[in-house]
N, C-alpha and C positions, 0 to 999 in steps of 0.2 A: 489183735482183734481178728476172730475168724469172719472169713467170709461168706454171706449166707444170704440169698436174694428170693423175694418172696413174688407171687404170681404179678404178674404186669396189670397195674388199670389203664385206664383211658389215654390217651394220648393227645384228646384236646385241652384246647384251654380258650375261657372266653373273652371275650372283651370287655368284660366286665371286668375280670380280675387283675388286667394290664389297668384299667384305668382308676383302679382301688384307693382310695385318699382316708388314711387315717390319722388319726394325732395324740399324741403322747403329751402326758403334760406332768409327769412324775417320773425319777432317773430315780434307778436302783443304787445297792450301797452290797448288793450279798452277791459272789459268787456260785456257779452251777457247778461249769464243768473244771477239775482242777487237771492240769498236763503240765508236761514239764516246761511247754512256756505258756502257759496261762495263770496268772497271779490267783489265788485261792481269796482275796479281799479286794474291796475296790468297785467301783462301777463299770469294768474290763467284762462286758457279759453280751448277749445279745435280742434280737429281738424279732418280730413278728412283720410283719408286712408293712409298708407306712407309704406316704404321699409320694407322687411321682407324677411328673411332664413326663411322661412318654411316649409324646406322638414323638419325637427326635428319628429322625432317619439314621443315627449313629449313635452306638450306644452310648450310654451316661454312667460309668460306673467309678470313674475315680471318683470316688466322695470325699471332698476335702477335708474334711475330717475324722480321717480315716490314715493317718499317718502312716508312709511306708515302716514298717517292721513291726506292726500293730498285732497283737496276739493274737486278732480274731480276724485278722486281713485276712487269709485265706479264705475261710469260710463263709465271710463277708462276701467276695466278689463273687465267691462261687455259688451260691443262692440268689444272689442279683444278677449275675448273666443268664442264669434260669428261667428268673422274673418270678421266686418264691417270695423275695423280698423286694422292697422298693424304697429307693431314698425319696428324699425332700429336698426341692431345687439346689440340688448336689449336695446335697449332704445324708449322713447315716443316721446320725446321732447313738452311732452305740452306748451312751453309759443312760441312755431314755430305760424307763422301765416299761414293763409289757402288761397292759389289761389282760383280761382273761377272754374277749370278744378279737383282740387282736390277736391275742396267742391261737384261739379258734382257726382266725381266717389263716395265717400260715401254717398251720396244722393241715388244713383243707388240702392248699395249692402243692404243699410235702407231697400229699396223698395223691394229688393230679386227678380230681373229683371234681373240679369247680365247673366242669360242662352238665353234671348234675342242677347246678342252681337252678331255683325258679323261683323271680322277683317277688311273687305275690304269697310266696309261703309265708308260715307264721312261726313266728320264734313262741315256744311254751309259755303261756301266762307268767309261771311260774317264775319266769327267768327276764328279768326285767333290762333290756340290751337298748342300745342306738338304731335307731330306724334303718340306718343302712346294714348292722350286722344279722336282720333279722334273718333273712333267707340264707345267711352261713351257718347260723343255729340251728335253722333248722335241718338244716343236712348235716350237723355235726350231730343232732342226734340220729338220723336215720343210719349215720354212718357209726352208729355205737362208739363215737367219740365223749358226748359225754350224757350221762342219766341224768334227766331236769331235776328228778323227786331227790338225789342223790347234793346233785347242786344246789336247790333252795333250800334243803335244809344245812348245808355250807355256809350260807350265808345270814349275816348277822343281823337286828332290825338296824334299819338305816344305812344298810349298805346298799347297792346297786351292785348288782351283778356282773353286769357287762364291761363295766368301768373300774371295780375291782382288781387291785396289783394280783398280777398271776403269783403264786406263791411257788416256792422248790420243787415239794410236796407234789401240787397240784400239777404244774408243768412233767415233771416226771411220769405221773398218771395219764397224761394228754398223751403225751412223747410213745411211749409202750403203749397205747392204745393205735397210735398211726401204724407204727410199725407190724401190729399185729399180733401182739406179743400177750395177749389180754392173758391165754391159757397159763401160761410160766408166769405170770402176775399172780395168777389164781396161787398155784403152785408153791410159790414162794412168801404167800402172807403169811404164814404160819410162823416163817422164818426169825429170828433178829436179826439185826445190822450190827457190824463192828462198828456202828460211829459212838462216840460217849453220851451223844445227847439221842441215843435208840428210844428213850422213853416217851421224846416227844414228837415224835413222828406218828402221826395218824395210824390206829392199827388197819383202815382198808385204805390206806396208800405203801404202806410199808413192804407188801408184795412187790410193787411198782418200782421202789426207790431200788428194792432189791435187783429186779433187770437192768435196772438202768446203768447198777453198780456191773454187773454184771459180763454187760456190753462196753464198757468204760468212757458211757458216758457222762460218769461224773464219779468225784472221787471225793466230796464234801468242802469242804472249807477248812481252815487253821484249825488248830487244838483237834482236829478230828472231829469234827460235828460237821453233821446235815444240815443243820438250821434250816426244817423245814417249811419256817412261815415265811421267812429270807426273800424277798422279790428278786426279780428275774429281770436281767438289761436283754438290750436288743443287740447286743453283741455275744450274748451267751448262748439268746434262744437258736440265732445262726448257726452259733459253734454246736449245737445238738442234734438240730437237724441235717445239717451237715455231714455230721459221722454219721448218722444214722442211715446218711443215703447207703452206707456202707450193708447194709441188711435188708436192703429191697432193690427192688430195679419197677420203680417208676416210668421209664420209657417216656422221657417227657421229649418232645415236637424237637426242640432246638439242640439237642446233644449227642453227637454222634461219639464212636468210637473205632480205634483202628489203628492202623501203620501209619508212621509219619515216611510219606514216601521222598517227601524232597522241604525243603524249606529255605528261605533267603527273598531278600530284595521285595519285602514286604509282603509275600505269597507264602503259605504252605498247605500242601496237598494231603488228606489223609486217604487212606484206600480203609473203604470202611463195607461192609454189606456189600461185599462183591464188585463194590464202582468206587471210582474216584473222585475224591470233593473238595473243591481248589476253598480256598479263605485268605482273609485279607489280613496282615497282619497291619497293627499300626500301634502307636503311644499311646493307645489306653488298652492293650492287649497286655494280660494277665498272665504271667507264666509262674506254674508250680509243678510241684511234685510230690506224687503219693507219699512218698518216704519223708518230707518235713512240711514244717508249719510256715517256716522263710519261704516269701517272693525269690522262683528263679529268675533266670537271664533267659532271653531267647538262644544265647549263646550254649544255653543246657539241654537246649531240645536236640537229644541226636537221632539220624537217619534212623530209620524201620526198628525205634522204639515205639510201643504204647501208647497210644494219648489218648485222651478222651478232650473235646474240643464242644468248648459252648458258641451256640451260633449267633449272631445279634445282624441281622441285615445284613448276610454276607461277610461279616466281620468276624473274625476269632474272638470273642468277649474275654474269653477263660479258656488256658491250654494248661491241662494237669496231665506230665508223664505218670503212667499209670505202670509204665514196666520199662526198666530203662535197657531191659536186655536187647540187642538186634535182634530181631526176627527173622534171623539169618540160615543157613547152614552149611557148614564147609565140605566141599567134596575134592578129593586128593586122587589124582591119578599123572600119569605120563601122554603129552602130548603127539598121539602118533600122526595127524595133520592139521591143516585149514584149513577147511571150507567153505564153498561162497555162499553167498546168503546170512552171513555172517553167522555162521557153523566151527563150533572145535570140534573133534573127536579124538576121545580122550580113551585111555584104559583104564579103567577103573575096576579094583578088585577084580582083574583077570579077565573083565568082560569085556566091550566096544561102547561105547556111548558118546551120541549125539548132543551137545548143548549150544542153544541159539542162542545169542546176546543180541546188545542192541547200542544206537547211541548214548544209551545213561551208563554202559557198564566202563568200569575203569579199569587200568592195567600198569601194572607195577611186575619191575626186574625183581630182584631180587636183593638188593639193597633199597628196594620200595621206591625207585624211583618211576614216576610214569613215565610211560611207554605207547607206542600206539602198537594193534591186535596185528598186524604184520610184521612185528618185530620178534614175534612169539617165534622160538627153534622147535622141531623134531626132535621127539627123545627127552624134552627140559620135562623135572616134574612142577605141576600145576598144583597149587591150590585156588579152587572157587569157593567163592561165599556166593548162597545163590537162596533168594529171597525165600521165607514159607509160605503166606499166608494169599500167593493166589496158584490158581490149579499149574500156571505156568512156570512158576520157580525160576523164574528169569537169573541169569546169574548177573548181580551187581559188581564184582571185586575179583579179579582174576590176577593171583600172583604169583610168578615166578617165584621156582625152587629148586636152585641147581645142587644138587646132590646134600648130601647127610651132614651137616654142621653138628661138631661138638668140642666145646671147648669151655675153656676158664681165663676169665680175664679183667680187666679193672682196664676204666678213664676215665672222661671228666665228661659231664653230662653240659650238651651243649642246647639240646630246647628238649622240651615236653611238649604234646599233644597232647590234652584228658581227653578230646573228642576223640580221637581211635586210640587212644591210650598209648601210644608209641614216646619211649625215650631215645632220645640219638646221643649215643655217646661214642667220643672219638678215645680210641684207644691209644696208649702211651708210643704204640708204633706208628700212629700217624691214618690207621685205617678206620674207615665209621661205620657201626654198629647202629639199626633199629631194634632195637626191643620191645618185642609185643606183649603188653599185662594181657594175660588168656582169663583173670580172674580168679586164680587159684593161686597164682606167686603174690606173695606179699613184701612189700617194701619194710624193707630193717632199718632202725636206726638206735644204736644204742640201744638194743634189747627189745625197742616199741617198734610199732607198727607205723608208718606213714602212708597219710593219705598221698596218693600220685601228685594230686593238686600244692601238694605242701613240697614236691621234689624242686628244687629252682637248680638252673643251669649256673655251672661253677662248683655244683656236687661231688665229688671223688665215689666213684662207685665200683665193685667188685662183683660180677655175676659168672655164671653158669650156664651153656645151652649147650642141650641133649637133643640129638634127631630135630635140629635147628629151632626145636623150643624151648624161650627162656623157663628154667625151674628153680632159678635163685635170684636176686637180688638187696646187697646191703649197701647201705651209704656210708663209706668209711671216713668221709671228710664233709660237713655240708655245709653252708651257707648261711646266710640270713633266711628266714624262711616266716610265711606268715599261715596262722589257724585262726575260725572264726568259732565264737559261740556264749553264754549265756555264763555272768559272772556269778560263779556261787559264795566264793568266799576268797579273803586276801590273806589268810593268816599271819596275823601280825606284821603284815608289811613284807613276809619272808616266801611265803610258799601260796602260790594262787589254785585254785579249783573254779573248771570250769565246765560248761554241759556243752555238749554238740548239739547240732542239731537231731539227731535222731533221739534224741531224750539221754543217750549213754551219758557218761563222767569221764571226760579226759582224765589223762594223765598228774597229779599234781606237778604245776610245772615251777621252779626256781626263780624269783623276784630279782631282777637284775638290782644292786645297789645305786645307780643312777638310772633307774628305770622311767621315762619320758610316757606322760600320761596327759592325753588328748580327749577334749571334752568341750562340744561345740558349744560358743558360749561363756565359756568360763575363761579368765585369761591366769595363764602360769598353773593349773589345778595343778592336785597334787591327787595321792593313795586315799586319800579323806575325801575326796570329791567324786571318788566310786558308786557305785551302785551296788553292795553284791547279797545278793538275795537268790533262797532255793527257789522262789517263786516270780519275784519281781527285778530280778539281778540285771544291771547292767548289759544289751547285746553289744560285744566288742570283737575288735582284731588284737591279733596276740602275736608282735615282734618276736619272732627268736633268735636269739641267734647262735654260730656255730656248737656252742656247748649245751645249748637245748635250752639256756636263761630265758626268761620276758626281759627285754629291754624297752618295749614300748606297748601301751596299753592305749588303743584307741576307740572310744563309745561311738560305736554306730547308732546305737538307738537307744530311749531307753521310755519304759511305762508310763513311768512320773506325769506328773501333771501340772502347769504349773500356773499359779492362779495371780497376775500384776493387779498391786492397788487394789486391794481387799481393803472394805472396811468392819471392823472387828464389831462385833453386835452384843457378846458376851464371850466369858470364859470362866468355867466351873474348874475351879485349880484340884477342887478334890476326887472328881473324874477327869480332868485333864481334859477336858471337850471345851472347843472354839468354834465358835457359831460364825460365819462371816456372811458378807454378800456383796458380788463383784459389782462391776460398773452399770450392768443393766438391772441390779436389787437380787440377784438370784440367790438366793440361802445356801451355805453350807454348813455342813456340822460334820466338824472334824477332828481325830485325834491326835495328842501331844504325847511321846511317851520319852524315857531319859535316850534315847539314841538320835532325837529331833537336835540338828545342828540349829543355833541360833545367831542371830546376829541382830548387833543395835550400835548404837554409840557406845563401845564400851570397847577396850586393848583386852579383856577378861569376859567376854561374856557367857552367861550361864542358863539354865532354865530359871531357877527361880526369879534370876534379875530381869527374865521375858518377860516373865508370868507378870511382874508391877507393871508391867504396862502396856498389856493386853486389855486397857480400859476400851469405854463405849468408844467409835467411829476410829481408834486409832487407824492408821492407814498401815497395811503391810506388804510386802510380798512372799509366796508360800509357794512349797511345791509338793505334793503326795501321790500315793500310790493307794487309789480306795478311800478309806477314812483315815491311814495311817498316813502322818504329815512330818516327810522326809525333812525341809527345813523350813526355816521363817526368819523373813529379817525385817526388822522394823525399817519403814522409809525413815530415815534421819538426813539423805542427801539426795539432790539430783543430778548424774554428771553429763555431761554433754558439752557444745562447741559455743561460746559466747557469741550472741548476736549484739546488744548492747542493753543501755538503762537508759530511764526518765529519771532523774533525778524529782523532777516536781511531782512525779503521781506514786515516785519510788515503789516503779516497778524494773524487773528485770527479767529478760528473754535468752535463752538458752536453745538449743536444736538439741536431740539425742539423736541416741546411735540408728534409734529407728525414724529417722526423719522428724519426730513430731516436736513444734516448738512449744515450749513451757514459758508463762508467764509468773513470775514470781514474784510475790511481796517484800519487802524489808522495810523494816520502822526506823533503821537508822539512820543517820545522813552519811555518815561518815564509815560507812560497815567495814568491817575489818577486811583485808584481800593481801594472803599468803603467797607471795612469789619467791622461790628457794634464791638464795644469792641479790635478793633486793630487801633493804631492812624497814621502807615506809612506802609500800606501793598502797595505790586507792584504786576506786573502780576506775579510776581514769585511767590508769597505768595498764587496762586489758584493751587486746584488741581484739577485732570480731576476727572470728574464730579460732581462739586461746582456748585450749581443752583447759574444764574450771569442773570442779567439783562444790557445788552448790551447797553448802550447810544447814540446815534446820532448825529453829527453834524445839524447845522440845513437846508442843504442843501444833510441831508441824504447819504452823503457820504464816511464818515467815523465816529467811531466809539469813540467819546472823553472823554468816561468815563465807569467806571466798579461798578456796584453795586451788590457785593453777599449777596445771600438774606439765612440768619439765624436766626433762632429759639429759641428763651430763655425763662424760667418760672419766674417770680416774684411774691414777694408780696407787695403786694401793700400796702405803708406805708401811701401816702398823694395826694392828688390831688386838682392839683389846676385848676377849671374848666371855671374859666376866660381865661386864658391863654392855656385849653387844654394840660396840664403839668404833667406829673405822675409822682412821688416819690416812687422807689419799688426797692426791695432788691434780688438780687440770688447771690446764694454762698457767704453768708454772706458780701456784699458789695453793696453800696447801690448808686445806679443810678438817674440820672434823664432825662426824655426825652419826647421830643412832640407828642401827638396822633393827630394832628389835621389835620393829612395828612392820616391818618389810617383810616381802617374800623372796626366799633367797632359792637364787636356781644358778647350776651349771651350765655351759657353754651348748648344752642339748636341749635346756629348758627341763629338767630334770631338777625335784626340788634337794637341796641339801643345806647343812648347817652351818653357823656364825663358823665355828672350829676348822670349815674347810676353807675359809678364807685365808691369803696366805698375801704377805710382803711381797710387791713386786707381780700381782695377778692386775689386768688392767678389768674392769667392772665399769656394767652401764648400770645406769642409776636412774628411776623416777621418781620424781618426788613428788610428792601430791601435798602440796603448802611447802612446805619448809621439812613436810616429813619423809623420809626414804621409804617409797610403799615397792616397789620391784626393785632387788639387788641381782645382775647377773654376769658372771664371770664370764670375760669374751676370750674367744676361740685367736690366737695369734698365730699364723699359718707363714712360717720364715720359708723361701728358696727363690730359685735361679730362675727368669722367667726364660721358657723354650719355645714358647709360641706366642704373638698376642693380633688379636684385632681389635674391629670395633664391639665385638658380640660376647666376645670373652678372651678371659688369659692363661694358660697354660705354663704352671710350675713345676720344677724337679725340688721336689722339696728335700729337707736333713736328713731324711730315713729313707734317700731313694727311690718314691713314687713320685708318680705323677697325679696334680690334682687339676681341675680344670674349674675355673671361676665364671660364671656368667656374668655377664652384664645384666643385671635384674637390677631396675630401680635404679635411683640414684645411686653414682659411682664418683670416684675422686682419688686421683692420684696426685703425690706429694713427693716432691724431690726438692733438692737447694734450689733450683732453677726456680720453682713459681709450682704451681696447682694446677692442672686439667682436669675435666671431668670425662674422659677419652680414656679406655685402655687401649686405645689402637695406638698411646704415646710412649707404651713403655717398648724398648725394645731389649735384644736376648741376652746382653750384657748386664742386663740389669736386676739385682741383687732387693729384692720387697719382703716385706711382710705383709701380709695380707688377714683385716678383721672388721667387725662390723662396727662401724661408727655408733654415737647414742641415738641420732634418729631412724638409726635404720638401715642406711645406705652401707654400700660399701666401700671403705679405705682402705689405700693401697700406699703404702709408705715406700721408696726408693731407699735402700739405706745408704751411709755415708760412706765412700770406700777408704782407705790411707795404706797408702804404699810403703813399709820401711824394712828394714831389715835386723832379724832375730836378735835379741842378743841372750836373755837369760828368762826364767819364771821363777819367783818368790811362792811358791807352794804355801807359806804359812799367811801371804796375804793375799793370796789366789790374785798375783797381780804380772801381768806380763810386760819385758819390759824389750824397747826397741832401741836402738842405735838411735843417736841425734840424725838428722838430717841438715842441721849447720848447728854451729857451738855457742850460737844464742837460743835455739832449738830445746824448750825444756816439757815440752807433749812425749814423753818417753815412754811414761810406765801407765798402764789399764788394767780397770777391773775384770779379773774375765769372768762372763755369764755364767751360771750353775749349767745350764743346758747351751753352752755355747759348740757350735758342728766347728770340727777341726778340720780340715780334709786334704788333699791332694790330688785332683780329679775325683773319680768315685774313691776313690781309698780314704778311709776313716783313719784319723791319727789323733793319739795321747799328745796333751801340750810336750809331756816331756820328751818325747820323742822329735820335736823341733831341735835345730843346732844353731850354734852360732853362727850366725850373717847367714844364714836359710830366707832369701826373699821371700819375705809373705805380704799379704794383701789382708788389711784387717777393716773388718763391715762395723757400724753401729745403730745401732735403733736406738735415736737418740745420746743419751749417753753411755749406752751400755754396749759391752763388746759381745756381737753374739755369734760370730764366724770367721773361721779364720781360714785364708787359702793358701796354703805352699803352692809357691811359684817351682 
């Protein structure tokens, strides 16, 4: 988008327009502006001016409903710290649609004309508006916003003008009229549009839509259409004017711009208009950046970058870096003294020169360590970094440069700075290296490019520095490492595409096969429970690790919308449209298409088997993006924590997860109540707070069954994976039961299949009734403890590391002796495995040690066998483990490499031999 700012208006603003109360009573369905994170369908749009308390001595701009990573957040806050726009006792209501009287009044305050007003004007006969918009009408025609004779013949008999959904079209024609653009409107009607539906776009708005295409502030909707009768939300109209600020300079009262000279501890200074102007920062301060649509950190605001800073009573309302570059300048010479007055003189290109510093300038050796300005030698060469943007060029950053580095070398990168962009890396000889990104070196990795932020310490790196600056840098070895950005697509499970934030297209990155996918809300998701969409895609972080894989996918944010206890009004099966309306009667009307995941009572559910019972008041819950309706589950259950029953009035009380207690019906006396391992339990058999999964009749009105859901650990003897059947033993009794209704995950929470289940893996188990609804393989963690307390334990495990165990939650250690709940009881003799129990906690097993001496191995019965230790003594021969550690101190040994009468020390978990020590 170029840059291009048009003559400055007024600068006031009145009190009228701070105290402006408008009201919406109709939410749009048609996207404006289309960007790569703004959804092209949906109610995602924005809006015009609306109700506001703002006498508040502190600003009011977090609008709760306004979710952090919101596609129109940006825009949002930045028009409301302005005070173009205005919430409603804290709220936005972006998906509200915008009249065409409201679209008027923030068209106006855009334009920073509202000290123009005068109460007693007269809005045109012709144009029939709300008594309070009459005096913006009429400055919106004085101000050649819009032609009365033009608009009433727009409109239709029985419409009202003022109250009227502002249309696409129409909005567009407003928009290029503020900005000033009426001439290149003229210009352009002539034109067509690429969009497919060009025919039905008004031929004197079609000029209009043309700029606006133009300027990109808008790119149409899905399939390529304009739709432009499409009403307009108040999330969209923000996002327009918004950008649009981009093509004027309004000069409005509360927005300065400048150098961020200093920032922290709740202050930041910007030097702006030749002075300096302190601001308060605090937790409704707003941070962004020209370059994205994502909320920054304050963390991202660096020294004597760009900002433009919205003011609210002293307070930073809105901090947008507008240029992240320092507005710095380096001068390079040789220090030929100190002087007092805090003076260097320096040579510079052959000449003498003077430079004062001051308390804020800082000073660094040459391996960047600070220094104080007395420490400075005769003869060292100097580089300064010394401010631009006031007449004084103060120098901020004064660093030693002893003589001409050049060389080639590789280490391990031990931190990053992105704020001065410095990596420190200690080289294989023991010496440490800063590396300065000057912005022209690029970080290699496997052929790509890495962002600095994405470099993590424990990196293997190989660089370059000429005349002591770096000109090369590759990552020959790297880490775990995380990227953020916008899910476009999962390719089969195999290959992901994702967007940056700057609109670009990463890299297609490789699918880890136990790839671990986080989704707040959802317990155990899986690749199915994504979002990925070129418009509406999932915002995530993206694990990778050393070979460049996703190993973990987690949803930061995402569009959806999601509507609890909907009751269904209709549903036209042969347009797929669901009419509902929530708990306060609000109407929706939404679409079903074959990619809508369903869910009801049913091991197989389908669309069509939704569709039978999408009857009148059914109860559901639903989630969308727009009118597209991502899922829908029928209410069939309620789960939550048992409080108790009346038998006599047979009701029954439940808490959910979100605190609220449910009272429920049942008509039976006797209601059936599934508890896994008990074969005739009754409601009496629960007690208050038994997590119960509640059952529904199928007309939802009472409640005809009881399933509490508990927790067990097995081990798993045998699986039969035709049939989805496990064979597994706890508390030495051996069970059988079906996973084929469960979700089955690895020891990372990573989903995988019946076929990966294997003989001898120990698995936690929920059962919800009598049924296995979560199957998950646990993590068995065998070694030597080397450290322990009360806070945690510290293992030399099989393969030679060290792992270190928190004490998190419930803990429990088990030896012959008895049970404690203390790891500060295990001490460094002591030989554990270490995994997570079924409830959660952690168990620490001691294993069994037995002292005997070698005598031979049965290779064809993988069985090892030992010397009696008396000649009644018949404990001789053992199974050995598939993965059982052999060893002799660190040294790793083959059983066969054991000899006859070789004292060993042999450990068991349980019955099974999993380590063996030569004495």
């Amino acid at each position: 988008m170029t840059e291009e700012k048009k003559t400055s208006r007024s600068l006031k603003r009145t009190a009228a327009t701070l105290l402006l109360t408008l009201t919406f009573m109709t939410s749009g369905v048609a996207a404006f502006a289309a960007d790569p994170a703004t959804p092209t369908t949906g109610t995602d749009a924005a809006a015009a001016a609306s109700a506001a308390n703002v006498n508040s001595a502190v600003p009011t701009l977090l609008f709760s409903d306004v979710a952090s990573g919101f596609w129109a957040e940006k825009h949002i806050y930045k028009l409301a710290s302005e005070g173009i726009i205005l919430g409603d006792n804290g709220k936005f209501r972006p998906g509200d649609s915008v009249t065409q009287q409201e679209a008027i009044t923030l068209a106006l305050r855009f334009m920073n004309v509202t000290d123009q007003l005068t109460e007693d004007a007269a809005a045109p006969d012709k144009l029939e508006v709300s008594a309070y918009f009459k005096p913006y009408i009429a400055l919106a025609v004085k101000e050649k916003l819009i032609n009365p004779e033009e608009e009433a013949a727009a409109t239709a008999e029985g419409e009202v003008w003022g109250t009227k959904p502002a249309s696409r079209e129409w909005i567009a024609k407003i928009l290029v009229r503020a900005l000033g653009r009426e001439d290149e409107a003229a210009s352009a009607a002539g034109k067509g549009t690429t969009f497919a539906d060009n025919a039905t776009i008004s031929a004197d708005a079609r000029g209009y839509v043309n700029v606006a295409v133009s300027l990109e502030l808008t790119n149409g909707v899905d399939g390529n259409r304009f739709d432009p009768l499409g009403t307009v939300t108040r999330a969209q109209i923000a996002t327009f004017f918004s950008r649009g600020q981009a093509y004027v300079d309004q000069s409005y009262a509360n927005v300065y711009e400048g150098v961020v000279t200093s920032i922290g501890n709740g202050k930041m200074t910007l030097y702006t208009n030749g002075t300096s102007r302190g601001f308060t920062l605090d937790s409704r301060t707003a941070y962004f950046t020209s370059a994205s649509e994502t909320k920054a950190a304050q963390s991202d605001i660096a020294l004597y970058s760009k900002a433009m800073v919205i003011d609210k009573v002293g307070t930073a309302a809105y901090v947008e870096i507008t240029d992240p570059t320092p507005q710095l300048e380096t001068v390079e010479g040789t220090l030929l003294s100190s002087l007092s007055g805090n003076r260097l003189l320096l040579l510079v290109n052959g000449e003498p020169e003077t430079l004062t510093y001051d308390d804020g300038t800082v000073f660094y050796d040459q391996n960047g360590q600070a220094i104080k300005p007395d420490s400075l030698a005769n003869d060292s060469t100097i580089e300064l970094k010394r401010e631009t943007f006031t007449d004084e060029r103060k120098p901020v950053i004064v660093q030693v440069k002893s003589g001409i580095v050049n060389k080639s070398s590789k280490g391990t990168v031990e931190s990053v700075d992105t704020a001065t962009k410095t990596i420190t890396v200690k080289e294989e000889s023991g010496n440490e290296d800063k590396l300065v990104l000057d912005g022209t070196v690029k970080i290699l990795y496997q052929g790509q490019v890495m962002e600095l932020a994405d470099l993590k310490p424990g990196s293997v790196v190989s660089y370059t520095i000429k005349d002591n600056s770096l000109i090369s840098l590759e990552v020959t070895q790297s880490v775990e490492r995380t990227i953020s950005g916008t899910l476009i697509s999962l390719g089969n499970g195999k290959l992901l595409t994702y967007k940056k934030s700057d609109g670009s297209y990463g890299t297609p990155l490789p699918i880890s096969k136990d790839v671990q996918v986080v989704v707040d809300g959802i317990a155990a998701p899986a690749l199915s429970d994504l979002i990925a969409d070129d418009n509406g895609g999932d915002q995530v972080q993206l694990t990778l690790n050393a070979d460049g894989d996703v190993t973990k996918i987690e949803v930061l944010g995402r569009q959806a919308e999601k509507l609890s206890e909907v009751s269904v009004v209709s549903y036209d099966k042969t347009r797929k449209l669901l009419t509902v309306v929530d708990t306060d009667n609000n109407p929706y009307v939404l679409e079903l298409d074959d990619k809508t995941a369903v869910e009801y009572n049913s091991t197989a559910p389908t669309l069509s088997g939704l569709e039978a019972l999408l009857n009148a008041d059914r109860k559901i819950t639903l989630t969308h993006i727009g009118k597209r309706v991502l899922s829908v589950s029928v209410i069939y259950q309620y789960e939550g924590s048992f409080v108790g029953f009346d038998s006599a009035s047979k009701k029954l009380k439940l808490t959910d997860s979100a605190g609220k207690t449910r009272e429920l019906s049942f008509s039976n006396a006797s209601l059936p109540v599934y508890i896994y391992g008990q074969a005739s339990a009754t409601l009496s058999s629960l007690k208050a707070g038994d997590p119960i999964t509640a059952v529904l009749s199928s007309n939802q009105d009472a409640v005809q069954s009881i399933n509490v859901k508990t927790s067990k650990q097995f081990e798993v003897k045998a699986v039969d994976t035709t049939n989805s059947r496990v064979t597994a033993v706890s508390d030495n009794l051996t069970q059988t039961f079906y996973v084929n209704q469960a979700t089955l995950l690895n020891d990372n929470g990573a989903a995988i299949k019946v076929t990966d289940l294997k003989a001898g893996d120990f698995i936690n188990v929920l059962f919800n009734g009598t049924t296995a609804a979560t199957v998950q393989q646990v993590k068995l963690t065998y070694g030597t403890v080397t450290n322990a307390d009360a806070n945690s334990v510290t293992l030399k495990t099989y393969d030679g590391s060290l792992t270190t165990v928190p004490a998190a939650g419930a803990v429990k250690v088990v030896r012959d002796s008895g049970t404690s709940t203390s790891l500060a009881t295990l001490t460094t003799s002591d030989h554990v495995v270490v995994k997570k129990a079924a409830d959660g906690s952690t168990l620490v097993n001691v294993l069994s040690p037995l002292s005997r001496t070698y005598w031979r191995y049965d290779s064809v019965a993988k069985e090892v066998y030992v010397k009696r230790s008396t000649l009644s003594d018949t404990n001789i021969r053992f199974t050995l483990g598939a993965n059982a550690y052999i060893h002799q101190g660190d040294t790793t040994l083959t059983v066969q490499s054991l000899q006859e009468n070789d004292n060993i020390v042999l450990y068991f978990d349980g019955d099974k031999l999993v380590e063996i020590v030569k004495q």
